[in-house]
C-alpha positions in Angstrom: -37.9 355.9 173.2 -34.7 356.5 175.1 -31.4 355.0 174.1 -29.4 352.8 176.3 -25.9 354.2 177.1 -23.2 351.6 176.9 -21.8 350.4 180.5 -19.3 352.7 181.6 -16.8 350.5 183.1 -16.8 348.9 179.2 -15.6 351.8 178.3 -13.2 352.2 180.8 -11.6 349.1 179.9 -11.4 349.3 176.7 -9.6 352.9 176.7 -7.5 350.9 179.5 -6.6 348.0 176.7 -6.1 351.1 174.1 -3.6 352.5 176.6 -1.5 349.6 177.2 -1.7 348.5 173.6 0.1 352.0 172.7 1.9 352.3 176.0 3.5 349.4 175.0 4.2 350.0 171.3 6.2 353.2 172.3 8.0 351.0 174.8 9.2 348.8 171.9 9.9 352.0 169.7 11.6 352.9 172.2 13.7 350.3 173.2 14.3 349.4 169.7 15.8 352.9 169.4 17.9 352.6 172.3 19.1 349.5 170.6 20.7 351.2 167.4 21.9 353.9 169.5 24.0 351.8 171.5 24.9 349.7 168.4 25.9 352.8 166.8 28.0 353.8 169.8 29.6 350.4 169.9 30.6 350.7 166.1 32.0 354.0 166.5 34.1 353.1 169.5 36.2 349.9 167.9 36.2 351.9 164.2 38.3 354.7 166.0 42.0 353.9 166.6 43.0 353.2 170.2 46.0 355.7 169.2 47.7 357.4 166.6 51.1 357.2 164.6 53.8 359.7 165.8 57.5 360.4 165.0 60.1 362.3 166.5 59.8 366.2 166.1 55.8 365.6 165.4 53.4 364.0 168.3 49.6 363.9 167.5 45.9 363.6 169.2 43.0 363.3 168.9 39.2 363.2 170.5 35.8 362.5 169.9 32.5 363.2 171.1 29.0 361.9 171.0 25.9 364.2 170.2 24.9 365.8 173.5 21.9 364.4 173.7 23.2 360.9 172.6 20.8 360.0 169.3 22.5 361.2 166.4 26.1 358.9 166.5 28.0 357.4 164.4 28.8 360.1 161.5 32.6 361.4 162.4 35.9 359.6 162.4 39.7 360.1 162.9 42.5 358.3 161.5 46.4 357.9 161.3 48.4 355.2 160.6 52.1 354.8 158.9 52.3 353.9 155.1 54.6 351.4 153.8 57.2 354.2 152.3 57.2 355.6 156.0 55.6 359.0 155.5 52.4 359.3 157.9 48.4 359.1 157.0 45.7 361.1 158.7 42.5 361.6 157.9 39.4 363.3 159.7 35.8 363.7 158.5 31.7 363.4 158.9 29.1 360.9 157.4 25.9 362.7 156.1 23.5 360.8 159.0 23.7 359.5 162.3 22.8 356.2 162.7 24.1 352.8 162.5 24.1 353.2 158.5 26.5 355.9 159.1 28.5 354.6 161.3 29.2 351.5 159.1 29.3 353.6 156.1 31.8 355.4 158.4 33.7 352.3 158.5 33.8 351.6 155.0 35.9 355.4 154.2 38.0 354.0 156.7 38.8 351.3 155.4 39.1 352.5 151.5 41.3 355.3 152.7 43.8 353.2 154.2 43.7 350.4 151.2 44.3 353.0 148.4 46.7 355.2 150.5 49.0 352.3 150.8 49.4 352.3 147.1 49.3 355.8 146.3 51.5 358.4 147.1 49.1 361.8 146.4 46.6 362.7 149.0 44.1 363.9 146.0 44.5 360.7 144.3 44.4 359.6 147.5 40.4 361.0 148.3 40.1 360.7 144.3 40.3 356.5 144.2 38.4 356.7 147.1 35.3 358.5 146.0 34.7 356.3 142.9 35.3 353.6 145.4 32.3 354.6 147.8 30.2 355.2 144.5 30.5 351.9 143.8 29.5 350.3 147.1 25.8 352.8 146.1 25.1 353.5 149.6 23.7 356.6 148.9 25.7 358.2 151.2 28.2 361.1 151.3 31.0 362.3 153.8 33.2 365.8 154.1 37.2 364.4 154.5 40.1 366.0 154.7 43.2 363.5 154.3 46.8 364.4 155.1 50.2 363.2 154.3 53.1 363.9 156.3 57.0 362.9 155.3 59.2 362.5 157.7 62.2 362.6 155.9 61.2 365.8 153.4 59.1 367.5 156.4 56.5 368.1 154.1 52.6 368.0 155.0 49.8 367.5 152.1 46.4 367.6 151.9 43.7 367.4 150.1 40.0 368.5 151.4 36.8 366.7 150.2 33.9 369.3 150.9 35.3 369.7 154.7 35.7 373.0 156.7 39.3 374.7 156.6 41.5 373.2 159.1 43.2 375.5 162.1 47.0 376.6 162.3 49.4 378.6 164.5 52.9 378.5 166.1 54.2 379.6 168.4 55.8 382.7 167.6 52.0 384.3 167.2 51.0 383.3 163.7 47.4 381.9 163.0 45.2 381.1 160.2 42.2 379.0 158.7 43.6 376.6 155.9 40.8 377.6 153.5 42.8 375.6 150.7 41.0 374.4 147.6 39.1 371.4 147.1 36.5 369.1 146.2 32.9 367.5 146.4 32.2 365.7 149.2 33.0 361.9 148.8 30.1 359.9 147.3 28.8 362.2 144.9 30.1 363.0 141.9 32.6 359.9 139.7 36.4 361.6 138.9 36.0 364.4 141.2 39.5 365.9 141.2 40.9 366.8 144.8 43.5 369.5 144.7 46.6 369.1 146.9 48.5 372.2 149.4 51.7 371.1 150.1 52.9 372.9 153.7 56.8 372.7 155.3 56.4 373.7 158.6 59.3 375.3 159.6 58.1 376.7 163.2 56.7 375.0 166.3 53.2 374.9 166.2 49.9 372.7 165.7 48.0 372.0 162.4 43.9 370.9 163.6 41.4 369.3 162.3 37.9 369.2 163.2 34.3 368.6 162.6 31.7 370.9 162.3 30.0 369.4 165.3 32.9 371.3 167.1 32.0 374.5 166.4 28.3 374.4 165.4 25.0 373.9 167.7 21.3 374.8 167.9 22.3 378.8 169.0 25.3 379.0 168.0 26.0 379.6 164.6 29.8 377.8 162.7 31.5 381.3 162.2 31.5 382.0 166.2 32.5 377.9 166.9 35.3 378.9 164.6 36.4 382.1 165.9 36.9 379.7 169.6 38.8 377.2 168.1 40.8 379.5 166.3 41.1 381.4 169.5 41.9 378.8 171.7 44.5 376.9 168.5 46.4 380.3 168.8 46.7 380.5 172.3 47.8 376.8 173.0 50.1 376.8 170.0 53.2 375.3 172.7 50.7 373.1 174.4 51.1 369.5 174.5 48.7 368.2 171.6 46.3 366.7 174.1 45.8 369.3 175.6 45.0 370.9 172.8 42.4 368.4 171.4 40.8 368.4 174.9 40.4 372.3 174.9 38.9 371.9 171.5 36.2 369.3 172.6 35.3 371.5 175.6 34.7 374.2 172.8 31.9 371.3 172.1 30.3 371.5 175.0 30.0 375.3 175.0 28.1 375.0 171.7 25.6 373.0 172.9 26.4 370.3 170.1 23.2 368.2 168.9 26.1 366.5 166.3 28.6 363.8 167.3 31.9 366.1 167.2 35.4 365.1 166.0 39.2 366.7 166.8 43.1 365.8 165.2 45.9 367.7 166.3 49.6 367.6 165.0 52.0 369.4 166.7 55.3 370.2 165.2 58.1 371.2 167.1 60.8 373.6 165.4 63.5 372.6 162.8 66.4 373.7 165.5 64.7 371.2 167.8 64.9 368.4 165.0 68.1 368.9 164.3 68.8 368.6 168.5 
């Protein structure tokens, strides 16, 4: 007895109806991440300051990019903004994740940072207030920072780092380093983290930078050679005007290859005998 095959054109339209069924879920998978993306990138955009505090004998910038290839957004931030005694805040640093979690999470350090720093003076107490702060909220989250304070009237720059890779400075009289200064755990992790605190008096022109590791980091090109560039390039522009400066440290980005969203702050100082003119 033979068996009867099923009609082939049955077939065809069912593997059709399979098709479009699927063709259309990935559509809305799809679309639906297209959605966060640009949610994530409309976040980011109004949480970043349209510009940043300066005073005379110290003029700042700043710049920011999105990952190259435009999904993972939302993680790193800049700040500055004056405090009521009239020193100067900055901050710069990276949400773990990049998504519209992080970017509102993003939001939220902002936010913290600026509410305690208007009530206290020290930049560790500063990061300190503001971890046990973010614990509270129980995100789940966690973000590298590094928040500075500058005084206008003593000159003096502090900072305090919170799991964040060494800032950059140089002058312009040829000296360079990495500000490998000591600090503390990421924010979010750990209750009563202490932050230690580097006080600097910059007493030369130069420029003091800040970055992201999505700077200087990407899928071939490993964070010690990203560095070396930046440090490279820091040295070299030391006189520059500071956005300049940021600019030639976002095209450092690009040359990585960057798969993370990627974050810049530059202060540049100009000399005491220039002050005092």
């Amino acid at each position: 007895m033979s068996r009867r095959r099923p009609p082939r054109s049955a077939s065809a339209d069912d593997l059709l109806t399979t098709l479009g069924r699927l063709t259309a879920k990935a559509r809305e998978g799809a679309e639906l991440q297209q959605a966060r993306v640009e949610l994530a990138e409309a976040l980011q955009r109004e949480m970043l300051p349209a510009s940043l505090p300066e005073v005379p004998g110290l003029r700042t910038a700043a710049g920011y990019a999105p990952a190259r290839h435009g999904l993972d957004i939302g993680g790193d931030w800049f700040d500055g903004f004056p405090l009521p005694d009239g020193a100067l805040a900055f901050s710069l640093g990276d949400v773990q994740g990049h998504d519209v979690e992080a970017a509102a999470f993003m939001g939220q350090i902002r936010i913290g940072l600026r509410a305690v720093a208007a009530g206290v003076a020290d930049p560790g107490e500063v990061l300190s207030r503001a971890n046990d702060l973010l614990l509270s909220v129980g995100s789940g989250l966690f973000a590298t920072c590094t928040f500075l304070r500058f005084d206008p009237a003593t000159w003096e720059l502090s900072s305090a780092r919170a799991g964040h890779i060494p800032g950059i400075w140089a002058t312009v009289d040829g000296r360079f380093g990495l500000a490998e200064d000591p600090g503390g755990l990421p924010l979010g992790i750990l209750p009563g983290e202490p932050y230690p605190v580097t006080r600097r008096r910059p007493s030369t022109a130069g420029v003091f930078v800040l970055l992201t590791d999505g700077v200087i980091e990407g899928p071939s090109f490993p964070i010690e050679a990203g560095l070396a560039h930046v440090t490279r390039l820091v040295r070299e522009t030391a006189g520059d005007d500071p956005a300049d400066v940021a600019e030639g440290v976002m095209g450092i980005a690009e040359l990585t290859g960057h798969t993370d969203d990627a974050a810049v702050l530059v202060l540049r100082f100009d000399a005491a005998a220039d002050r005092a003119g």
